[in-house]
C-alpha positions in Angstrom: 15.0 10.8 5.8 11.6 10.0 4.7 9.7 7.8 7.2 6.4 5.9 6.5 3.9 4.3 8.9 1.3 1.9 7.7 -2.1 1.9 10.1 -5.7 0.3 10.1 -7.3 -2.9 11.4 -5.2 -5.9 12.2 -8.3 -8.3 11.5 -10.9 -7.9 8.5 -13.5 -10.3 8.0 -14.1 -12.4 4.6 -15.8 -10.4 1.9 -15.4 -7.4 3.8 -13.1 -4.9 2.7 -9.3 -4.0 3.8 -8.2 -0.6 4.1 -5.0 1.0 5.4 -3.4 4.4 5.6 0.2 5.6 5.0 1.6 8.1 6.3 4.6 10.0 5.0 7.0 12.6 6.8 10.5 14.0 6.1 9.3 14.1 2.3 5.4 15.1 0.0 4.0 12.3 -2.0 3.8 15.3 -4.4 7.2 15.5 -5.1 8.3 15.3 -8.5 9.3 11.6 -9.4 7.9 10.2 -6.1 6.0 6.9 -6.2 3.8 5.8 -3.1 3.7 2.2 -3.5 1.3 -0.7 -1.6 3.8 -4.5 -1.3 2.7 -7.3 0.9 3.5 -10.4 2.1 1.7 -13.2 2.7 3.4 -16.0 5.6 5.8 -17.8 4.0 5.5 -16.6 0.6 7.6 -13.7 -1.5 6.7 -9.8 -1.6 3.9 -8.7 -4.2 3.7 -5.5 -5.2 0.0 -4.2 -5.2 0.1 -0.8 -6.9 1.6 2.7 -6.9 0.0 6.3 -7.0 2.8 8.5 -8.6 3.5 12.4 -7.4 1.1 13.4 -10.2 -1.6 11.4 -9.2 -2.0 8.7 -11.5 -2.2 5.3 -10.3 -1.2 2.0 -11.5 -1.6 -1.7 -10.2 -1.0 -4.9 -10.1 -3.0 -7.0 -13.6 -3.9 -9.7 -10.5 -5.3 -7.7 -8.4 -6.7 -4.3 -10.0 -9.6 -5.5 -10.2 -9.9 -5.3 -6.3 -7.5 -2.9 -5.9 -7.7 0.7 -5.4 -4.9 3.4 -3.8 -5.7 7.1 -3.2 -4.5 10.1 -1.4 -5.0 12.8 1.0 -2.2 15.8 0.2 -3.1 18.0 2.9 -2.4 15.0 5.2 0.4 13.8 3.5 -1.0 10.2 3.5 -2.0 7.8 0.6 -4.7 4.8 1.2 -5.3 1.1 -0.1 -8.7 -0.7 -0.5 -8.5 -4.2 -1.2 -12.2 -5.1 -1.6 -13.8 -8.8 -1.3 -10.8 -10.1 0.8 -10.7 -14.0 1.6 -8.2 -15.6 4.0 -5.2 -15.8 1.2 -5.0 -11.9 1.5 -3.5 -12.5 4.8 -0.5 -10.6 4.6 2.0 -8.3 6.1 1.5 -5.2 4.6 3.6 -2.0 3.5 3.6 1.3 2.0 7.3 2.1 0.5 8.8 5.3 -1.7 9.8 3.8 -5.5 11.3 5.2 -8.1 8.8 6.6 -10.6 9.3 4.1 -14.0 11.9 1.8 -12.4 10.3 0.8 -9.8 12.7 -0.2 -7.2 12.1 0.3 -3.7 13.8 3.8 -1.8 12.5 3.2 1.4 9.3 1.5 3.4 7.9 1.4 6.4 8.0 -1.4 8.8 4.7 -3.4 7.8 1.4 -4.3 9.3 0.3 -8.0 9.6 -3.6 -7.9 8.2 -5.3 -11.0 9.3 -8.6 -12.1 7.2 -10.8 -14.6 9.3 -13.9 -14.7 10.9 
């Protein structure tokens, strides 16, 4: 029964940064063996996962994008955040937050995506 909702700006501008907020009810991103996980998808291409921030805090993410990449939380609100810094027009993507399995990695649940549109 755990829900997520994925919210922030439908447009960024190029070189700006991206941000976006999950939010999580029916279930704590604390939780033992939770995983908060950040998956797009870009039109007409497959899913990517971005990165994860685990029920203990620690974060991992994708080797392509790290570098750019950055998820955090807010446990009093229940919510966990991505920054995706310097974006260009191929970060175009629908966006999700989803549940995983902790060291497997498969998907429990996810919300219903947000399309993110880079242009000027």
């Amino acid at each position: 029964q755990v829900q997520l909702q994925e919210s922030g700006p439908g447009l960024v501008k190029p070189s700006q940064a991206l941000s976006l907020t999950c939010t999580v009810s029916g279930g704590s991103i604390t939780s033992s063996y939770t995983g908060w996980s950040w998956i797009r998808q870009p039109p007409g291409k497959g899913l990517e996962w971005m990165g994860v921030i685990h029920y203990d805090g620690n974060t991992y993410y994708s080797p392509s994008l790290k570098s750019r990449t950055s998820i955090s939380r807010d446990t009093s609100k229940n919510q966990f955040s991505l920054q995706l810094s310097s974006v260009t027009p191929e970060d175009t993507a629908v966006y999700y937050c989803a549940e995983v399995a902790v060291n497997i990695m498969d998907i429990i649940c996810w919300g219903k995506g947000t399309l993110v549109t880079v242009s000027s």
